[in-house]
Phi, psi and omega in degrees: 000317172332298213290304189310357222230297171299303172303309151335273195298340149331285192276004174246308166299295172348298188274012183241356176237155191259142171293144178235126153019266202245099198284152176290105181258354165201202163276341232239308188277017206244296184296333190278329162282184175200021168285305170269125156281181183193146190217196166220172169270123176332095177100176173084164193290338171310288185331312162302327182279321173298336171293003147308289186305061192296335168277025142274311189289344174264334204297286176309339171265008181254359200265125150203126067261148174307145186251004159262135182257190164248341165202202242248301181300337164274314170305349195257358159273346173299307190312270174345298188279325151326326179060029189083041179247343160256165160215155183228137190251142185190149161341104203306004191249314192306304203310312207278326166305306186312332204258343144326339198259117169313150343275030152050017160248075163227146154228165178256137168269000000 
């Protein structure tokens, strides 16, 4: 009963999560790629640390529709509505609160 039981749940996580290329394991695979976009919230110190990163920062100011939010909750329902096709980059203590929170489908990369 176990093994069948394991095997179900196994082979249901399988046909429900879709394979990705290459998984995204930083910003570096985030940036090399271009199946998901990923944006931030507008202004504020994310936005600073990325006008470092110019080939992140032109990639988001070239995108449209935009890919800057306004605040925390809209990127983090972009992330939701989007079905992995966004990320939204944010600070780690907001990402590891955010990713704690029902209904608890987000991850931090």
């Amino acid at each position: 009963m176990i093994i069948v039981s394991s095997y179900t749940a196994n082979l249901a996580a399988f046909l429900t999560l879709e394979k990705m290329q290459a998984p995204i394991e930083s910003v570096e695979d985030l940036a090399k790629q271009t199946k998901i976009k990923y944006g931030i919230q507008g202004g504020g110190s994310t936005a600073s640390f990325f006008k470092i990163y110019q080939r992140m920062w032109r990639y988001m100011e070239s995108q449209v529709p935009s890919v800057f939010v306004s605040s925390y909750a809209e990127g983090i329902e972009r992330v939701r509505s989007h079905k992995g096709r966004y990320a939204f980059l944010l600070e780690a203590t907001a990402n590891e609160y955010e990713n704690t929170r029902k209904p608890c489908d987000t991850m931090k990369v």
